[in-house]
C-alpha positions as semicolon CSV with decimal commas, in nm:
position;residue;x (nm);y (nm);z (nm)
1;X;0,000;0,000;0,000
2;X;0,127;0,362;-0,042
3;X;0,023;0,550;0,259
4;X;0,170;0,728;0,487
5;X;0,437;0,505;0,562
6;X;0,422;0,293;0,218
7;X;0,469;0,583;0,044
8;X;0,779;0,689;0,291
9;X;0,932;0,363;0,252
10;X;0,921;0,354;-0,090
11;X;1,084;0,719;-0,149
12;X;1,361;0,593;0,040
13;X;1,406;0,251;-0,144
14;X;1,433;0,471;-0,467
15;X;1,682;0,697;-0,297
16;X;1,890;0,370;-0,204
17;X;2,195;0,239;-0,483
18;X;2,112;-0,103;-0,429
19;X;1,790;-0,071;-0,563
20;X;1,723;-0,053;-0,922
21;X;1,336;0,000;-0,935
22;X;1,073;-0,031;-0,660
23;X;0,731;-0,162;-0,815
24;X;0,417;0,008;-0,623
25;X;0,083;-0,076;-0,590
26;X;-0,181;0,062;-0,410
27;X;-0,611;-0,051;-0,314
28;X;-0,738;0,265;-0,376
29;X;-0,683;0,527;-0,618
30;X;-0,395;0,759;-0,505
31;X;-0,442;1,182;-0,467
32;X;-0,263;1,421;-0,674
33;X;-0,063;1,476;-0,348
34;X;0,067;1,134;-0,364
35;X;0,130;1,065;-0,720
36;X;0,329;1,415;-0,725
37;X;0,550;1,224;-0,444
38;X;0,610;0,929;-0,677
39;X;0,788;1,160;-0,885
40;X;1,133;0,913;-0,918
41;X;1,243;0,735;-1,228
42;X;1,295;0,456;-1,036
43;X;0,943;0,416;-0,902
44;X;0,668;0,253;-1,092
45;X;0,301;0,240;-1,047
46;X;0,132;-0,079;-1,143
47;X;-0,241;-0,118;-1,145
48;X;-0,278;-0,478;-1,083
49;X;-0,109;-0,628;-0,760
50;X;-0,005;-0,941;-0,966
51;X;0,210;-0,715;-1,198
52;X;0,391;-0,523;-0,936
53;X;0,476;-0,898;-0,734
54;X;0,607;-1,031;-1,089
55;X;0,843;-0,767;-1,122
56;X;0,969;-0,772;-0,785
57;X;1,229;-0,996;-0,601
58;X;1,120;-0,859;-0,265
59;X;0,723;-0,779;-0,181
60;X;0,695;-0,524;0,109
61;X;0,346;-0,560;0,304
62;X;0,237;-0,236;0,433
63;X;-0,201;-0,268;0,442
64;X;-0,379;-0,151;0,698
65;X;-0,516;-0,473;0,845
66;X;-0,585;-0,806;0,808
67;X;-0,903;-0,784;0,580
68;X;-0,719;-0,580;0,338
69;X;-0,439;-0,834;0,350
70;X;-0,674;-1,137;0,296
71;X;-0,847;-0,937;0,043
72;X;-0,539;-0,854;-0,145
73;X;-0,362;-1,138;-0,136
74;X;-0,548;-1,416;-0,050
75;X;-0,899;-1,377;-0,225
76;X;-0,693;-1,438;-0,570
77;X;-0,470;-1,728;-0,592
78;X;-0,127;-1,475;-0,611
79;X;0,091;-1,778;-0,549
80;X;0,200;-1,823;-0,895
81;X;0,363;-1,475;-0,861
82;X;0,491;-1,515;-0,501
83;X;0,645;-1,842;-0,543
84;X;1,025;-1,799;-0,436
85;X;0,967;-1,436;-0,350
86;X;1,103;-1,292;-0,023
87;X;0,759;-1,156;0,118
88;X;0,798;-0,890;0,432
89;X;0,463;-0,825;0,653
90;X;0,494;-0,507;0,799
91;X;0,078;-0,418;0,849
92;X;-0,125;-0,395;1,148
93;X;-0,235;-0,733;1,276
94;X;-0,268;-0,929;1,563
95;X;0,007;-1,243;1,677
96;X;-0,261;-1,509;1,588
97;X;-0,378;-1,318;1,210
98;X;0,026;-1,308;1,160
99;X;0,054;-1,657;1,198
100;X;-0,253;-1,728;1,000
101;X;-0,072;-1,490;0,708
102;X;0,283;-1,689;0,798
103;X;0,086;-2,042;0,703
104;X;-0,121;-1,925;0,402
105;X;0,170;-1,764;0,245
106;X;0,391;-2,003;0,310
107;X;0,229;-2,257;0,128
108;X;0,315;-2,063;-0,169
109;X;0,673;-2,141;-0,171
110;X;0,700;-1,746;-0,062
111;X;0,933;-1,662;0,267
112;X;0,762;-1,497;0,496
113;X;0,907;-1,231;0,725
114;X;0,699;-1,100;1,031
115;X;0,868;-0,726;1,045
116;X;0,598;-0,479;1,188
């Protein structure tokens, strides 16, 4: 997601040298505030989640809660495009909804990282 801290996190990956291009996506339509914030050649919008996870190595989590994590992620079947991806959960949830996350994703040959 590119909220608050999405957003934050991904103006600093595209600061970074060891990063070459850091592939957003985002729920809901962004503002004009936002998308003037994305304004780095080495960030790039995609409007389907699958697209930005197939041209990643690394998929950052950063949704506000577990819904929006199960609806994301888990109402489409996203493992062909996770599968030996490095996938870091950094939303709002509680220990038992991580672990949930940890053993649905894991079973799509994705490694999970708890890092809130």
């Amino acid at each position: 997601g590119i909220g608050a801290m999405g957003l934050a996190m991904a103006q600093n990956l595209a600061k970074s040298d060891h990063v070459a291009q850091v592939h957003l996506w985002n729920r809901k339509d962004l503002t004009l505030e936002q998308t003037k914030k994305m304004d780095s050649s080495k960030m790039k919008l995609h409007q389907h989640l699958s697209s930005a996870i197939q041209h990643s190595s690394i998929v950052v989590v950063l949704l506000f809660d577990f819904a929006s994590i199960k609806d994301a992620f888990l109402q489409f079947d996203m493992s062909p495009h996770l599968r030996s991806k490095i996938l870091i959960q950094s939303s709002t949830v509680t220990s038992d909804e991580n672990l949930q996350l940890q053993r649905e994703f894991s079973q799509t040959g994705v490694r999970f990282i708890e890092c809130p």
